[in-house]
C-alpha positions, -999 to 999 in steps of 0.1 A, spaced: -510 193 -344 -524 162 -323 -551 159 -342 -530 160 -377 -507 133 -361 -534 111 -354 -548 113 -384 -517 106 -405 -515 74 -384 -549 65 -394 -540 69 -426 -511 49 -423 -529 22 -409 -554 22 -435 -521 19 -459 -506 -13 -443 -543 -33 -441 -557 -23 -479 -524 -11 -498 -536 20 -510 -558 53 -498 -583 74 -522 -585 108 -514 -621 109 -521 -627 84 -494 -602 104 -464 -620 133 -476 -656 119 -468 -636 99 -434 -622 129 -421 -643 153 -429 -613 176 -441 -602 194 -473 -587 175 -501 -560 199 -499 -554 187 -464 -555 148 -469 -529 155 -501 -508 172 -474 -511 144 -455 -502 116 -482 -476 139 -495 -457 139 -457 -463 99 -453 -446 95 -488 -416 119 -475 -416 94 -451 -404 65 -478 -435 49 -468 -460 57 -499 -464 65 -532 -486 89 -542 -506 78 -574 -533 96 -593 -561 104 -566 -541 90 -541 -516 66 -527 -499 31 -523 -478 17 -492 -445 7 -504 -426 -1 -469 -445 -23 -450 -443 -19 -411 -425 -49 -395 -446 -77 -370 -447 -73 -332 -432 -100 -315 -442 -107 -273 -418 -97 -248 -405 -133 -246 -397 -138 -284 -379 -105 -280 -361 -116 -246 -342 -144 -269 -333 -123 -298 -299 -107 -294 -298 -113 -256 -258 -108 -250 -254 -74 -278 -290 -58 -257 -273 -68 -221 -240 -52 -236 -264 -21 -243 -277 -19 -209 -246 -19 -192 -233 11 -213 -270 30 -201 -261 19 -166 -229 40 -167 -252 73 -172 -272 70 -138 -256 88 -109 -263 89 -76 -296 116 -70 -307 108 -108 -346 104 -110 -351 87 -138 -383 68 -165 -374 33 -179 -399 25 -209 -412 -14 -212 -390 -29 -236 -364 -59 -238 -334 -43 -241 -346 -15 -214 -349 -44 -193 -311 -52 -195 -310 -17 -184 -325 -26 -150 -307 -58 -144 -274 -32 -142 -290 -8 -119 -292 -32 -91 -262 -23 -74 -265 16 -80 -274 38 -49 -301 63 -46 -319 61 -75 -354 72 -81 -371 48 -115 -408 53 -128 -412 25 -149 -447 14 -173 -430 -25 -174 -441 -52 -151 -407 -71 -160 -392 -36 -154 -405 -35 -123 -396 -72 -111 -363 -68 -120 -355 -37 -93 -383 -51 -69 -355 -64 -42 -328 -37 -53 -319 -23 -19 -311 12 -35 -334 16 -57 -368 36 -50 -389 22 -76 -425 37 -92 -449 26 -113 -473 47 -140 -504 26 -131 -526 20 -161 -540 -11 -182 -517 -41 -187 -510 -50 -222 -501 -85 -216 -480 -87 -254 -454 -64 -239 -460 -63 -200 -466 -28 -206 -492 -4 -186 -503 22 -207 -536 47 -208 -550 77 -194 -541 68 -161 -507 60 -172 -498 94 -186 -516 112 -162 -490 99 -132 -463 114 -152 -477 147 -149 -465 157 -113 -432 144 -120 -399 160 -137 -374 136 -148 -335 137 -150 -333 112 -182 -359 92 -198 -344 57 -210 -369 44 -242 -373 16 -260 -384 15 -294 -395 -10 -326 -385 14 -352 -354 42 -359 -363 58 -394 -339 92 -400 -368 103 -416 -396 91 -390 -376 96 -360 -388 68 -334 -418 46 -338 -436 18 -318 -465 -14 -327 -493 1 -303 -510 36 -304 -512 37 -269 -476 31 -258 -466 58 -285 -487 81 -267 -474 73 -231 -443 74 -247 -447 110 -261 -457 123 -225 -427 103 -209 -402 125 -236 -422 154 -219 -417 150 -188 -380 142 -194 -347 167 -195 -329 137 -214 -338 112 -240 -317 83 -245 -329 57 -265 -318 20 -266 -322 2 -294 -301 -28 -313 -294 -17 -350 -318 -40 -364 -346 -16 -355 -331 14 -379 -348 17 -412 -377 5 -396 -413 23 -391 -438 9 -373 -471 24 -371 -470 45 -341 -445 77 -338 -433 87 -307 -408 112 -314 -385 131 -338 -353 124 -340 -341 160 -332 -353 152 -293 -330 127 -286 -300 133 -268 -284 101 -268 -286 69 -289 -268 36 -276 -267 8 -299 -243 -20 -308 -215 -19 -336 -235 -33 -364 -251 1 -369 -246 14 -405 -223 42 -417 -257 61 -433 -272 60 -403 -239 67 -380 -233 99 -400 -270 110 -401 -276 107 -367 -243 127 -358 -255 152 -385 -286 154 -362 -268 161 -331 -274 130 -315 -246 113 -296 -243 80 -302 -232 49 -280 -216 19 -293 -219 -8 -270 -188 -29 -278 -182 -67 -280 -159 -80 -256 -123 -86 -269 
């Protein structure tokens, strides 16, 4: 199943640079069956993302650009902090709990710096200075290479300091929210920390603005039917209100003030 996954991204990618796959030429890449790369291009068209065409496909939804962590820190700064204050109210006392690199996870922090004995892993540098100096806070880090664009740690060492840990909630960021897709993210990498952190975690809530559904970035992390919670702001469409409850996932709307 990995190795499909990965492959399927690859394809993907190959999609967004050149606009259009051969199955000739993922047959020779992969070194697979033609019945197998069809497969593949007939999921990533379930997907809204392709069109398959005679011999083989052409993108038709075109991942959006990363922005750095400080472009993000400016965009919707007072709807993500309202966000993060709803995610605060779901740590308790005793809770050990992962919060992903991110922007809007980062508002998440900022509210946990009055909460009392609380255990946070956390792959974010700004993550990490945020609850540095909180007095009840015990903080961890995952360890791992810094990816300066998001002040992210990712890697094999990364995912392998999750493995001796069992988490009460996992709090994750993300670029995209497709029904279809479930959760994606820019860097291969971070998707696949990611995917060990939903591992290693009883809960999965994600926090996310509603500009980020409909989108697909490259990089899946997870499906849809393994989140528990969703916490976004009021903007959120009805489609994707009603398909998300129709998923079981409970969703959050993180109010304006009056």
């Amino acid at each position: 199943m990995r190795n499909t996954r990965q492959r399927r991204q690859q394809i993907l990618q190959t999609l967004v640079e050149h606009g259009n796959v051969q199955v000739s030429e993922l047959v020779a890449r992969f070194a697979v069956s033609a019945v197998t790369i069809r497969a593949d291009l007939t999921h990533i068209e379930s997907q809204g993302l392709a069109t398959r065409t005679h011999g083989g496909a052409t993108l038709v939804r075109t991942p959006p650009q990363e922005q750095d962590i400080h472009e993000k820190d400016a965009l919707n700064l007072p709807m993500k902090d309202r966000i993060g204050i709803e995610a605060a109210k779901l740590v308790k006392a005793g809770d050990n709990i992962i919060i992903d690199s991110g922007s809007t996870t980062m508002t998440l922090a900022r509210h946990l710096r009055g909460h009392r004995d609380v255990t946070v892993m956390t792959n974010g540098l700004n993550i990490a200075w945020e609850l540095a100096n909180a007095p009840g806070v015990e903080l961890l880090l995952t360890g791992g290479l810094l990816r300066k664009q998001s002040l992210s740690l990712h890697g094999s060492q990364a995912e392998a300091s999750l493995n001796t840990y069992s988490f009460d909630t996992l709090f994750l960021g993300v670029d995209g929210l497709d029904l279809q897709f479930g959760l994606t993210t820019h860097h291969e990498a971070e998707a696949s920390l990611n995917h060990r952190m939903v591992e290693r975690a009883r809960r999965i809530v994600v926090l996310t603005d509603a500009s980020k559904f409909g989108r697909v970035s490259l990089h899946r992390i997870a499906r849809l039917d393994q989140v528990h919670t969703i916490i976004t702001d009021g903007s959120i469409e009805p489609e994707y209100l009603e398909g998300l409850q129709r998923l079981g996932v409970e969703v959050i709307i993180a109010e304006s003030p009056p």
